[in-house]
mmCIF file as Biopython writes it, N, C-alpha, C and O atoms, coordinates in Angstrom:
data_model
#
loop_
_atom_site.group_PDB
_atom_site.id
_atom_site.type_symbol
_atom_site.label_atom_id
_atom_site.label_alt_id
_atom_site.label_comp_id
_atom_site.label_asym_id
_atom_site.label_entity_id
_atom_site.label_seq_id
_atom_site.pdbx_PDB_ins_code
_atom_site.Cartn_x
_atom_site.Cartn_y
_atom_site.Cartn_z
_atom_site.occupancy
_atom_site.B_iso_or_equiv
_atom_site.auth_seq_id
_atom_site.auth_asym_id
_atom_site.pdbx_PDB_model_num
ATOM 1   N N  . UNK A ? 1  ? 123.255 82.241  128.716 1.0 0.0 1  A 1 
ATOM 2   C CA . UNK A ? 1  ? 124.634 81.839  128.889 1.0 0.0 1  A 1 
ATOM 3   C C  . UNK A ? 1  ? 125.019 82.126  130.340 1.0 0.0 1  A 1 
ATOM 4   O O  . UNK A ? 1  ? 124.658 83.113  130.981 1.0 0.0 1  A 1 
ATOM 5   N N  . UNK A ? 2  ? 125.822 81.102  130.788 1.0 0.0 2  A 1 
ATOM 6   C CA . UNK A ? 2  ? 125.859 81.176  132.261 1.0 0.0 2  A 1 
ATOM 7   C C  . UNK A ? 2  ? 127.379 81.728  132.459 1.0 0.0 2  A 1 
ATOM 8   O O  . UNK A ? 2  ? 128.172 81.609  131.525 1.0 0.0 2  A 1 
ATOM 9   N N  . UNK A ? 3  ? 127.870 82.477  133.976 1.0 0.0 3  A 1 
ATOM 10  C CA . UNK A ? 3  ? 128.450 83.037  133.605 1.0 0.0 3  A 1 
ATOM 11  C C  . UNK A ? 3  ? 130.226 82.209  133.371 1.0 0.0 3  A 1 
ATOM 12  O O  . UNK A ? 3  ? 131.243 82.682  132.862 1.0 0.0 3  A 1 
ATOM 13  N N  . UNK A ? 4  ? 129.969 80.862  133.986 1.0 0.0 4  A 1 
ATOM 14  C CA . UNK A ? 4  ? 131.539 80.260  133.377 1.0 0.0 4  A 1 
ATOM 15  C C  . UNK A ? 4  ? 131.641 79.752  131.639 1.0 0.0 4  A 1 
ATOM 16  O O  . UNK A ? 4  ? 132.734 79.404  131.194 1.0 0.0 4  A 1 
ATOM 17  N N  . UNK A ? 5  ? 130.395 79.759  130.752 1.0 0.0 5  A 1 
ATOM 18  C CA . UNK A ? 5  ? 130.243 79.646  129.651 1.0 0.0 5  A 1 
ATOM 19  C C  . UNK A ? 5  ? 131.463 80.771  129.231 1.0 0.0 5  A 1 
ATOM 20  O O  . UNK A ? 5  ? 132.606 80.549  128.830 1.0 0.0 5  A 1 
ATOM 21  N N  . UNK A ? 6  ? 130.593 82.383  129.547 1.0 0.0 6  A 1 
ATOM 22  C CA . UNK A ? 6  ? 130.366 83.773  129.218 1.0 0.0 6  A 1 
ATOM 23  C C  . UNK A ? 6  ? 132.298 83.745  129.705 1.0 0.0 6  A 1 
ATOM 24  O O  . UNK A ? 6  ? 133.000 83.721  128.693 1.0 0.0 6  A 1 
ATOM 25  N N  . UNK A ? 7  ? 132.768 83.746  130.483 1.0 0.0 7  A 1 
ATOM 26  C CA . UNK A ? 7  ? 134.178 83.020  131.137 1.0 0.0 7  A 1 
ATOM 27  C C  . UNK A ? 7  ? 134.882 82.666  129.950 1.0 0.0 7  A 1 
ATOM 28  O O  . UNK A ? 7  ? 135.852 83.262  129.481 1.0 0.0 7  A 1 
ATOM 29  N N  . UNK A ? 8  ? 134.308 81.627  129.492 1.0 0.0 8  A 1 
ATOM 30  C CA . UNK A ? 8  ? 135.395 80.848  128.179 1.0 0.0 8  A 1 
ATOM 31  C C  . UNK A ? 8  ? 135.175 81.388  126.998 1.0 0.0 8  A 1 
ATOM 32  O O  . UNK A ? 8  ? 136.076 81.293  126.165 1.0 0.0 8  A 1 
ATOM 33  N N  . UNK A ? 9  ? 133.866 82.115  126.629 1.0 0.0 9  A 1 
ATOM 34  C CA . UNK A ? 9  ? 134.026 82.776  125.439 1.0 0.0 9  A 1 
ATOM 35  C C  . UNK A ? 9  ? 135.158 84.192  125.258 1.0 0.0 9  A 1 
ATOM 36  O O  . UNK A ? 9  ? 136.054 84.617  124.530 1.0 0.0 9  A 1 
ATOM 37  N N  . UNK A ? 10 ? 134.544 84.451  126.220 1.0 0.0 10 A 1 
ATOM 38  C CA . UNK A ? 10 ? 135.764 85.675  126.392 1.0 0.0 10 A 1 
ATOM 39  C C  . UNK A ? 10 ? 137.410 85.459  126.212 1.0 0.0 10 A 1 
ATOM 40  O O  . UNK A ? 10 ? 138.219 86.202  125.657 1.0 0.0 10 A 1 
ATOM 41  N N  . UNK A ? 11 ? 137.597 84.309  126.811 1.0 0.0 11 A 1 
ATOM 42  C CA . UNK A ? 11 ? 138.906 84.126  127.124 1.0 0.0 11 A 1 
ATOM 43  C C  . UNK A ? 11 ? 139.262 83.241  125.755 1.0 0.0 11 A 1 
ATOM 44  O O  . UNK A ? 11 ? 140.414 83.299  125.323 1.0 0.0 11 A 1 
ATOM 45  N N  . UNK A ? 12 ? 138.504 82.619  125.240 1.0 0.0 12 A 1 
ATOM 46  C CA . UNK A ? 12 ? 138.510 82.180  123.605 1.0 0.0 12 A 1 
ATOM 47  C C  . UNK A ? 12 ? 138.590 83.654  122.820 1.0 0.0 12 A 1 
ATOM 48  O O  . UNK A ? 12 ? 139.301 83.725  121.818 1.0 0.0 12 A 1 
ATOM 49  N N  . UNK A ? 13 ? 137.953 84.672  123.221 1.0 0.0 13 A 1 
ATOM 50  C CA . UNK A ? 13 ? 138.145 85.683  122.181 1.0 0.0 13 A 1 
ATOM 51  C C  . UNK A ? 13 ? 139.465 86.662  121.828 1.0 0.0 13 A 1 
ATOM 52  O O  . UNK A ? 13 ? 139.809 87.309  120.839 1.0 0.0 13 A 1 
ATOM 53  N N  . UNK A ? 14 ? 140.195 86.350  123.590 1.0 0.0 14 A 1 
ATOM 54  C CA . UNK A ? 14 ? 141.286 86.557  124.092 1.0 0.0 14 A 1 
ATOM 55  C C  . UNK A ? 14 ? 142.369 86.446  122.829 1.0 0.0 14 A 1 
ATOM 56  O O  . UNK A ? 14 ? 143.206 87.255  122.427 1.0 0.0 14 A 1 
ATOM 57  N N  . UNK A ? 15 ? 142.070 85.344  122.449 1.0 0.0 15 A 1 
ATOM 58  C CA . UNK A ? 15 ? 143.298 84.614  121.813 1.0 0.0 15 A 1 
ATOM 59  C C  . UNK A ? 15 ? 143.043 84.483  120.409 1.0 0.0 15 A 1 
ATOM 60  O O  . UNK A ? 15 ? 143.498 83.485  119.850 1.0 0.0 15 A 1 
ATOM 61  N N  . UNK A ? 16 ? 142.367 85.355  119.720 1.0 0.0 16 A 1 
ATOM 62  C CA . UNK A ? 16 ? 141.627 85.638  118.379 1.0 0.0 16 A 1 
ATOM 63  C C  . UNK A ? 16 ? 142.525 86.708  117.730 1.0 0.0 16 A 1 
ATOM 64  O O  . UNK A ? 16 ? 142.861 87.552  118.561 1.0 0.0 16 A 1 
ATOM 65  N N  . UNK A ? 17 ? 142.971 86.908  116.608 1.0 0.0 17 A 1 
ATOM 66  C CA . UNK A ? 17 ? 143.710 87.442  116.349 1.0 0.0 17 A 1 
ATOM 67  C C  . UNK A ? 17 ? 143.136 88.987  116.191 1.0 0.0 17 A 1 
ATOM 68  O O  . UNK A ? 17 ? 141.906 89.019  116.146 1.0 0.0 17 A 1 
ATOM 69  N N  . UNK A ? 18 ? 143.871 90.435  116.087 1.0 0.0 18 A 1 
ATOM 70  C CA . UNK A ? 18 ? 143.001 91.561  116.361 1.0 0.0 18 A 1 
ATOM 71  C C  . UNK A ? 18 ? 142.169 91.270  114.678 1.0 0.0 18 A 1 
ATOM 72  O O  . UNK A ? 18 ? 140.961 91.471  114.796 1.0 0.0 18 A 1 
ATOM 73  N N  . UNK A ? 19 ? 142.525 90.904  113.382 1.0 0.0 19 A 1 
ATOM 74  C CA . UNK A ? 19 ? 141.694 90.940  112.419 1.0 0.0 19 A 1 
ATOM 75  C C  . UNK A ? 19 ? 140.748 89.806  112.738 1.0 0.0 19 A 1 
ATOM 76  O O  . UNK A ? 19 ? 139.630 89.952  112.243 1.0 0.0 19 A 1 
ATOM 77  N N  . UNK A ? 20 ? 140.897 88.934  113.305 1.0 0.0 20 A 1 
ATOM 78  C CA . UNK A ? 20 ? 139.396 87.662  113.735 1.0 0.0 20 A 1 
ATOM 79  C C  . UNK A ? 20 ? 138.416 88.561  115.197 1.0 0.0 20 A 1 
ATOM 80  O O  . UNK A ? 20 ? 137.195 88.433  115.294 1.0 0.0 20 A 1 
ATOM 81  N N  . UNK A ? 21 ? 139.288 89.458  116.238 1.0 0.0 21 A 1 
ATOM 82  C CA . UNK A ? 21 ? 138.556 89.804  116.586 1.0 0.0 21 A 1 
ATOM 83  C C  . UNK A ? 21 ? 137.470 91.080  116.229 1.0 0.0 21 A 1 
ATOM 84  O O  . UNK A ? 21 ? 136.448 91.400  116.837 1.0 0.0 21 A 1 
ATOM 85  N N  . UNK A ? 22 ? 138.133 91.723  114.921 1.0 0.0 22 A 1 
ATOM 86  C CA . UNK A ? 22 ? 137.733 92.872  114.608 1.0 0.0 22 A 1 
ATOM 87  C C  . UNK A ? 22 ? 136.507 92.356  113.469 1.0 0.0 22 A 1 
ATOM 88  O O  . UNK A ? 22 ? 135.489 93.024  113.288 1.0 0.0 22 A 1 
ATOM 89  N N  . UNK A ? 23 ? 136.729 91.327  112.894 1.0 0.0 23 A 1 
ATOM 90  C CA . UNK A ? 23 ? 135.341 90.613  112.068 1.0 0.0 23 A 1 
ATOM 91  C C  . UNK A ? 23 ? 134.572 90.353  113.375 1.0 0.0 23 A 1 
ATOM 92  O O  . UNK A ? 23 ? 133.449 90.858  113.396 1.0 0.0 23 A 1 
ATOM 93  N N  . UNK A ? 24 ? 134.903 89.753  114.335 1.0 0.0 24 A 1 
ATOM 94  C CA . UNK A ? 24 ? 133.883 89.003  115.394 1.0 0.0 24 A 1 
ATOM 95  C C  . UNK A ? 24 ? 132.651 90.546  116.027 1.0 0.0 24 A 1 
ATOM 96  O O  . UNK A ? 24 ? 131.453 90.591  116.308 1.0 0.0 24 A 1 
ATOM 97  N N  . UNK A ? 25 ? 133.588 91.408  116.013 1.0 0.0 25 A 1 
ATOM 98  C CA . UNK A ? 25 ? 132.931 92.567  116.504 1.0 0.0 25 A 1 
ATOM 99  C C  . UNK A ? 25 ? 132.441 92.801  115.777 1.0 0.0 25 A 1 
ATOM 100 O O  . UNK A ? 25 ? 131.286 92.606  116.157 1.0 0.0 25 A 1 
ATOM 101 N N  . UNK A ? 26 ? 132.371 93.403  114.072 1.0 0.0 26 A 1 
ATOM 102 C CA . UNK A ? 26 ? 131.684 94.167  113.346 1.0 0.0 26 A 1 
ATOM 103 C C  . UNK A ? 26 ? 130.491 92.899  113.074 1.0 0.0 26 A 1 
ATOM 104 O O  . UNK A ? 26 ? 129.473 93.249  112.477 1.0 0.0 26 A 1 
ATOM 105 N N  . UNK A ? 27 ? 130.615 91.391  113.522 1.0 0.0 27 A 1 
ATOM 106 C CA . UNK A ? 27 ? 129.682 90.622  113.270 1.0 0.0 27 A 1 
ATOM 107 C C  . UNK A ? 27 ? 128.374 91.415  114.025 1.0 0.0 27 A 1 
ATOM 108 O O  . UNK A ? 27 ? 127.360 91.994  113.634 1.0 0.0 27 A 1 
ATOM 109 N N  . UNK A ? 28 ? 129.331 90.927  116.033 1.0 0.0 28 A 1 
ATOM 110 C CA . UNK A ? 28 ? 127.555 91.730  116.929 1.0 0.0 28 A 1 
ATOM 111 C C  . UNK A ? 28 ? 127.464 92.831  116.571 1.0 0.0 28 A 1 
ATOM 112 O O  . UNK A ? 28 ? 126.299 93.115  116.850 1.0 0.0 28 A 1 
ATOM 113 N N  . UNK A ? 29 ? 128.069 93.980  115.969 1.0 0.0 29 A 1 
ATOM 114 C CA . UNK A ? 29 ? 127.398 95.021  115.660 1.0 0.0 29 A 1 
ATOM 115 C C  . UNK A ? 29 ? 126.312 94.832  115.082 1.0 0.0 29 A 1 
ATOM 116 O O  . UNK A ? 29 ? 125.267 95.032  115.702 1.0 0.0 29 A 1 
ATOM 117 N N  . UNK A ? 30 ? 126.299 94.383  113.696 1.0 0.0 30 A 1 
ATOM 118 C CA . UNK A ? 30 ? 125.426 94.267  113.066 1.0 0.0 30 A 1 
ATOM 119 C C  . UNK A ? 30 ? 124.405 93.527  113.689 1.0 0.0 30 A 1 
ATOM 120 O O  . UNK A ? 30 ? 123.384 94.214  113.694 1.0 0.0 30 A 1 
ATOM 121 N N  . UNK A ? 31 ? 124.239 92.508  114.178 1.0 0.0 31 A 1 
ATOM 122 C CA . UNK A ? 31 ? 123.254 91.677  115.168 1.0 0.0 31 A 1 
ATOM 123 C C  . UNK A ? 31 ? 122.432 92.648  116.065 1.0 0.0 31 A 1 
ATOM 124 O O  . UNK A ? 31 ? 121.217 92.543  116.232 1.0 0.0 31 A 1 
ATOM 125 N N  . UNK A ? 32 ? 123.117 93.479  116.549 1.0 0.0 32 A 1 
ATOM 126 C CA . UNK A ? 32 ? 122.859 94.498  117.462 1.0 0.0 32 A 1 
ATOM 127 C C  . UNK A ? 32 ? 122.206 95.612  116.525 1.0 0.0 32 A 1 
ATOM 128 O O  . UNK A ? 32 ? 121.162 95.995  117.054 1.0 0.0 32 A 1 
ATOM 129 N N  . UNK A ? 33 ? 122.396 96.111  115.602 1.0 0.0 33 A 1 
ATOM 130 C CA . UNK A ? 33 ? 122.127 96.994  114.640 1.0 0.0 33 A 1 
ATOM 131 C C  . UNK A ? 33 ? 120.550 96.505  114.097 1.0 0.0 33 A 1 
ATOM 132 O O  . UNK A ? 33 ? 119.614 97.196  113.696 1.0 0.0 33 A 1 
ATOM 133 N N  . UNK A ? 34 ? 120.703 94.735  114.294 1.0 0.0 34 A 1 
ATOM 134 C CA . UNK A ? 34 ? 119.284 94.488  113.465 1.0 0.0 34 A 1 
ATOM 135 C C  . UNK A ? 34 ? 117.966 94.597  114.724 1.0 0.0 34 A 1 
ATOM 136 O O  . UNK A ? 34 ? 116.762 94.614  114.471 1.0 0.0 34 A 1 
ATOM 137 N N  . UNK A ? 35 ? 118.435 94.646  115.745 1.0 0.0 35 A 1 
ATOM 138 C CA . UNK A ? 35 ? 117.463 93.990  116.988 1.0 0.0 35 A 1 
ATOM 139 C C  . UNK A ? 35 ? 116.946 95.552  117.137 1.0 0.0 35 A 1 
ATOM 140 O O  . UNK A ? 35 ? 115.803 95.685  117.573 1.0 0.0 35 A 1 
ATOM 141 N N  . UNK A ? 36 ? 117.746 96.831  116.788 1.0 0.0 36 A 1 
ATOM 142 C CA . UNK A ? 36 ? 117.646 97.870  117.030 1.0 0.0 36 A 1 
ATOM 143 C C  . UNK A ? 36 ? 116.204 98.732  116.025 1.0 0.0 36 A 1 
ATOM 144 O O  . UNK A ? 36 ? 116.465 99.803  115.477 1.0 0.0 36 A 1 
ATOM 145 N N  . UNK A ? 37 ? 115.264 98.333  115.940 1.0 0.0 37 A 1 
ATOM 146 C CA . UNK A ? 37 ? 114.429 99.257  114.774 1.0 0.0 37 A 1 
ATOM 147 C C  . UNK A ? 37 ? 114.397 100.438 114.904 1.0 0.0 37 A 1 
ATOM 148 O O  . UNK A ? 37 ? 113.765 100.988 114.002 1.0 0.0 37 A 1 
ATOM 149 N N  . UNK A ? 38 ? 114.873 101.194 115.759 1.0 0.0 38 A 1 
ATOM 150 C CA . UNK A ? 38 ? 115.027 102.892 115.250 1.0 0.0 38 A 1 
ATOM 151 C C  . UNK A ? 38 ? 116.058 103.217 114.507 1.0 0.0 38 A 1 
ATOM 152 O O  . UNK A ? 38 ? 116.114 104.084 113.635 1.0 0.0 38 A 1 
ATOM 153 N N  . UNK A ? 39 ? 117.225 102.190 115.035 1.0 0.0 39 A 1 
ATOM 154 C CA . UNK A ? 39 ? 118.210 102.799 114.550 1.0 0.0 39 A 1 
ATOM 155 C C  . UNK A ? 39 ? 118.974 102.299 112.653 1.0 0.0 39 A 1 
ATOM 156 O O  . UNK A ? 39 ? 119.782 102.829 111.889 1.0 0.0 39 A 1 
ATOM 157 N N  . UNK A ? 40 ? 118.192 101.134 112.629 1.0 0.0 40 A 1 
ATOM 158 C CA . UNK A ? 40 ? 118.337 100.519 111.170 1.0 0.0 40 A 1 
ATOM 159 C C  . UNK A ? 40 ? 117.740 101.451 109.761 1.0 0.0 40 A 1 
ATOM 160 O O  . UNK A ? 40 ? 118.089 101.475 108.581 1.0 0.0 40 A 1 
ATOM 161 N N  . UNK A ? 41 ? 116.831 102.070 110.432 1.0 0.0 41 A 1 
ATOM 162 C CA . UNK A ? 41 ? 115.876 102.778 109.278 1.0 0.0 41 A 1 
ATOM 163 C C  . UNK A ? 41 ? 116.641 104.000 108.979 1.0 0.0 41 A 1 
ATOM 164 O O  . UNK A ? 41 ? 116.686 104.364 107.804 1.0 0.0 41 A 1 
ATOM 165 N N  . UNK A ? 42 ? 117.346 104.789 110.029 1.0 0.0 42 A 1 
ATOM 166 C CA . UNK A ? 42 ? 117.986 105.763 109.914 1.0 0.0 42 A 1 
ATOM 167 C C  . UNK A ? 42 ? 119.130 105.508 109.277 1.0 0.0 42 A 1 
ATOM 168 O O  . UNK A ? 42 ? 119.509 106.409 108.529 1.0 0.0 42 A 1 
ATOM 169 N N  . UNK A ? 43 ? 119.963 104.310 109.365 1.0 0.0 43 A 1 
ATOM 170 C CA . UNK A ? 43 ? 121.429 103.951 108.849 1.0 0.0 43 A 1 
ATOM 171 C C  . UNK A ? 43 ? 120.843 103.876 107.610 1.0 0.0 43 A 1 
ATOM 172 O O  . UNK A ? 43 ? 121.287 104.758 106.876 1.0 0.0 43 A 1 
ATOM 173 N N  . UNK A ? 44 ? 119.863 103.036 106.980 1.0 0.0 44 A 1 
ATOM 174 C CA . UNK A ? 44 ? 118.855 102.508 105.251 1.0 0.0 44 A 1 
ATOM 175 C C  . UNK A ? 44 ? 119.539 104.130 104.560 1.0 0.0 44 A 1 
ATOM 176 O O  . UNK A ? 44 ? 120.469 104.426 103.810 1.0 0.0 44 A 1 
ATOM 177 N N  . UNK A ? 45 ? 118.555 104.819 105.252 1.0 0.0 45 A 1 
ATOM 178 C CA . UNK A ? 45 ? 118.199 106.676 104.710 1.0 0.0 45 A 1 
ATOM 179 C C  . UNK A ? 45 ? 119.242 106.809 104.263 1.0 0.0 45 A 1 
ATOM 180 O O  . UNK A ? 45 ? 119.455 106.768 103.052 1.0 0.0 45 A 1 
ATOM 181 N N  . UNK A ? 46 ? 120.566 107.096 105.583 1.0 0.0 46 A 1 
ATOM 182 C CA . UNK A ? 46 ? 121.509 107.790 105.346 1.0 0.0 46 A 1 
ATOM 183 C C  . UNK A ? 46 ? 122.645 106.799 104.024 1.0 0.0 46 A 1 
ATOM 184 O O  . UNK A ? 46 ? 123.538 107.324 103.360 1.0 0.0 46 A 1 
ATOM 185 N N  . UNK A ? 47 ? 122.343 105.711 103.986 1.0 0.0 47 A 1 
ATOM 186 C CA . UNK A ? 47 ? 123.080 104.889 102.703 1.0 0.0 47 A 1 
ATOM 187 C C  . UNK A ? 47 ? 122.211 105.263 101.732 1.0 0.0 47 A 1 
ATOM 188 O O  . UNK A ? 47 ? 122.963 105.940 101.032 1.0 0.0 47 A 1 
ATOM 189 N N  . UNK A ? 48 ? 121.328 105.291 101.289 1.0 0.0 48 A 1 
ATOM 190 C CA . UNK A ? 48 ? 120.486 105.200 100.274 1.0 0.0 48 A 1 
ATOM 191 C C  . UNK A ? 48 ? 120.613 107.165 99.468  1.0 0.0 48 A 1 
ATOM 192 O O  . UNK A ? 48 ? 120.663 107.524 98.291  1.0 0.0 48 A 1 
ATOM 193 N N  . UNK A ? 49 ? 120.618 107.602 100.170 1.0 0.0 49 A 1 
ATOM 194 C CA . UNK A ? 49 ? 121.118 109.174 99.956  1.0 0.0 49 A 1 
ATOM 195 C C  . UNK A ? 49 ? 121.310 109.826 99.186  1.0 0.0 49 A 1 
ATOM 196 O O  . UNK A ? 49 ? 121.306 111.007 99.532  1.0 0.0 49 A 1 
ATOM 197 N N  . UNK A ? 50 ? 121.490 109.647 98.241  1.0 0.0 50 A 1 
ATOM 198 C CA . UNK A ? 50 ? 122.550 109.814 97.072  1.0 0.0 50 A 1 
ATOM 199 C C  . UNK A ? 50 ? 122.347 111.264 96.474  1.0 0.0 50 A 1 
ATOM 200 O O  . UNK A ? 50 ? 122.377 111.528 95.272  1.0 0.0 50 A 1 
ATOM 201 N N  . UNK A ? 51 ? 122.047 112.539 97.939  1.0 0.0 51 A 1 
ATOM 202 C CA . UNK A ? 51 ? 122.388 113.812 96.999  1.0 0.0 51 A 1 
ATOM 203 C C  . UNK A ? 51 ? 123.489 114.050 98.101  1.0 0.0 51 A 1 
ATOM 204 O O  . UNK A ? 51 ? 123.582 113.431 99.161  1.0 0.0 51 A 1 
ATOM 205 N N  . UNK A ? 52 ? 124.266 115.015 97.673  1.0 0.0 52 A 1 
ATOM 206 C CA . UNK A ? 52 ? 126.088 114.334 97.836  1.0 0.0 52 A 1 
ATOM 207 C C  . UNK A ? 52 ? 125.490 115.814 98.574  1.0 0.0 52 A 1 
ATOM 208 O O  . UNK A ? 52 ? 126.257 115.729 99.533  1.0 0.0 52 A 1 
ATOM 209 N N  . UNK A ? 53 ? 124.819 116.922 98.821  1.0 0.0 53 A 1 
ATOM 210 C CA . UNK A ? 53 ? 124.384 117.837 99.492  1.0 0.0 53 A 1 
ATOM 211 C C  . UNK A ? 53 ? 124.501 117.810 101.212 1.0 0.0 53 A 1 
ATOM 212 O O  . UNK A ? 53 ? 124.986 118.570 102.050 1.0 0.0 53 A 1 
ATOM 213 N N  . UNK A ? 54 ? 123.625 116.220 101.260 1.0 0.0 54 A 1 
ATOM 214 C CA . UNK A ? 54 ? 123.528 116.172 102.601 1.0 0.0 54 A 1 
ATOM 215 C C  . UNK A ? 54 ? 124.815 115.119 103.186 1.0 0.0 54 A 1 
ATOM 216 O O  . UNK A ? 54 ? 124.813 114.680 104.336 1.0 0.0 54 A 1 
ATOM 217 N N  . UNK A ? 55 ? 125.477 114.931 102.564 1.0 0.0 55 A 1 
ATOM 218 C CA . UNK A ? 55 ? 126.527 113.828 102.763 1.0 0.0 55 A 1 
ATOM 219 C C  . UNK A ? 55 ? 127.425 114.669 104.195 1.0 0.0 55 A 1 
ATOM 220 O O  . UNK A ? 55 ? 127.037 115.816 104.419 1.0 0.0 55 A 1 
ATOM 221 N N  . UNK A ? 56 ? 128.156 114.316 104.781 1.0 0.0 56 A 1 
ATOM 222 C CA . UNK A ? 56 ? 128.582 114.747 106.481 1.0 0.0 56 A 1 
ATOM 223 C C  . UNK A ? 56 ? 130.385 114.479 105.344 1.0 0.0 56 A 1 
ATOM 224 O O  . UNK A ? 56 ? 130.760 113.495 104.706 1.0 0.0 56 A 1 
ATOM 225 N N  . UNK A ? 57 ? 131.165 116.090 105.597 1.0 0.0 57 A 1 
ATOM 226 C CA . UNK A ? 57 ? 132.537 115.683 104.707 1.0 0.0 57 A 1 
ATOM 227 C C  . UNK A ? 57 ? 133.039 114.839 105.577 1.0 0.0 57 A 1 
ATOM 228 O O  . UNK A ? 57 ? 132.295 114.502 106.497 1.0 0.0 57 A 1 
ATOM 229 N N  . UNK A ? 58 ? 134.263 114.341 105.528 1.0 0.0 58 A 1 
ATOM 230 C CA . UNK A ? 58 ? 135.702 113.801 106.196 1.0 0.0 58 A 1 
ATOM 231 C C  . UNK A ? 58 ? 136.301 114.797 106.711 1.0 0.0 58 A 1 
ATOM 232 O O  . UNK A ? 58 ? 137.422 114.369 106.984 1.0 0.0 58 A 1 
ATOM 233 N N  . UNK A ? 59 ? 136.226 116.006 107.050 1.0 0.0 59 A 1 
ATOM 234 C CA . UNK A ? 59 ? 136.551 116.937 108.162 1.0 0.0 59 A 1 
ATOM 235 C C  . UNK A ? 59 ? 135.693 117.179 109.379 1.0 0.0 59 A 1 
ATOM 236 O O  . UNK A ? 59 ? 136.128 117.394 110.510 1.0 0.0 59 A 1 
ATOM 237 N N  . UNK A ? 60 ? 134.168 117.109 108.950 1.0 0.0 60 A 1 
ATOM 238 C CA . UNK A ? 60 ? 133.118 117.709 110.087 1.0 0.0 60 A 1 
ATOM 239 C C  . UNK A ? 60 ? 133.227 116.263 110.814 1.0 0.0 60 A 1 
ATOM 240 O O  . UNK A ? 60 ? 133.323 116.190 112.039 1.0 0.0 60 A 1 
ATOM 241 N N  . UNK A ? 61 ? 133.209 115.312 110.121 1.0 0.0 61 A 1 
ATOM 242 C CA . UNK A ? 61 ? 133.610 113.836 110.918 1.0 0.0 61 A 1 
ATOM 243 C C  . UNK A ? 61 ? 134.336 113.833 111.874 1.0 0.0 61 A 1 
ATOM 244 O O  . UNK A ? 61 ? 134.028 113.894 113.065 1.0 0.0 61 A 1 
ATOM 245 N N  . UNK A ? 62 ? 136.381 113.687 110.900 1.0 0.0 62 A 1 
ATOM 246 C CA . UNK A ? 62 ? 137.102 114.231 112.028 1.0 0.0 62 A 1 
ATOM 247 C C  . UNK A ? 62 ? 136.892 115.008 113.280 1.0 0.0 62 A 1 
ATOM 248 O O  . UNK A ? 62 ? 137.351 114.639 114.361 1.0 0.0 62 A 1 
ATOM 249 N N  . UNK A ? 63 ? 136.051 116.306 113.083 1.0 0.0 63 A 1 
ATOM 250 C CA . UNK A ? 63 ? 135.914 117.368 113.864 1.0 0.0 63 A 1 
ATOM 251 C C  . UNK A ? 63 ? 135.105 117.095 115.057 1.0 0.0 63 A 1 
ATOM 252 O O  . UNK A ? 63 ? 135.512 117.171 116.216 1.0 0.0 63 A 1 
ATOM 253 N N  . UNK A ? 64 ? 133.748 116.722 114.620 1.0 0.0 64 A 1 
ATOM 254 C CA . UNK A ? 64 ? 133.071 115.809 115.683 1.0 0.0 64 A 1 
ATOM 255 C C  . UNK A ? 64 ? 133.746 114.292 116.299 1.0 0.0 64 A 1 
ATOM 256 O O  . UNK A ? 64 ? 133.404 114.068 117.459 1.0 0.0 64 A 1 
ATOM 257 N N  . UNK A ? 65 ? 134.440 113.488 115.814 1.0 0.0 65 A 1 
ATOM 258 C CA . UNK A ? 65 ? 135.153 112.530 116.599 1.0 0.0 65 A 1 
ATOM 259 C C  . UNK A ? 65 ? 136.064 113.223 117.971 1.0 0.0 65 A 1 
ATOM 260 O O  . UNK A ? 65 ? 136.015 113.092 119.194 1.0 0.0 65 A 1 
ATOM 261 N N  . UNK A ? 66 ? 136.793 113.921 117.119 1.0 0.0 66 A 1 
ATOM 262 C CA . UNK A ? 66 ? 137.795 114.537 118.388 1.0 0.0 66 A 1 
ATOM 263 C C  . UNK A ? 66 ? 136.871 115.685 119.482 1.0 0.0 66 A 1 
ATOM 264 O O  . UNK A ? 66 ? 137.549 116.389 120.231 1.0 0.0 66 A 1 
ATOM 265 N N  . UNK A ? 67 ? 135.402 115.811 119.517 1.0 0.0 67 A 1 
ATOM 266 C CA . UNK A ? 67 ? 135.287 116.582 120.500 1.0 0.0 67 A 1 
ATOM 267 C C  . UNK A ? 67 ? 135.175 115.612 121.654 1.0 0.0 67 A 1 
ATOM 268 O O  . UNK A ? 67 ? 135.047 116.032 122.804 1.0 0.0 67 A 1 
#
């Protein structure tokens, strides 16, 4: 993509509403997530999980976000 293409997509994304741009993003994530093989196998694990032992609470989350 050249960069006056790269120009109009952007400026098309501009004008996307924040819920069309917030699908458009979690789209390349995932795109990005698949191209990634270290990091897909580790996300599999941590979904697949299911002893509630090793689960990360909704505080240590919080806690680590805000450092």
């Amino acid at each position: 993509m050249d960069n006056q293409n790269l120009s109009q997509a952007k400026e098309a994304i501009g004008l996307l509403t924040d819920a069309e741009q917030d699908h458009l993003a979690s789209y390349l994530l995932m795109m990005r997530l698949k191209r990634n093989k270290l990091v897909m196998p580790a996300i599999h694990q941590r979904i697949e999980d299911a002893d509630t032992d090793n689960w990360e609470t909704a505080k240590k989350t919080r806690d680590s976000l805000s450092e």
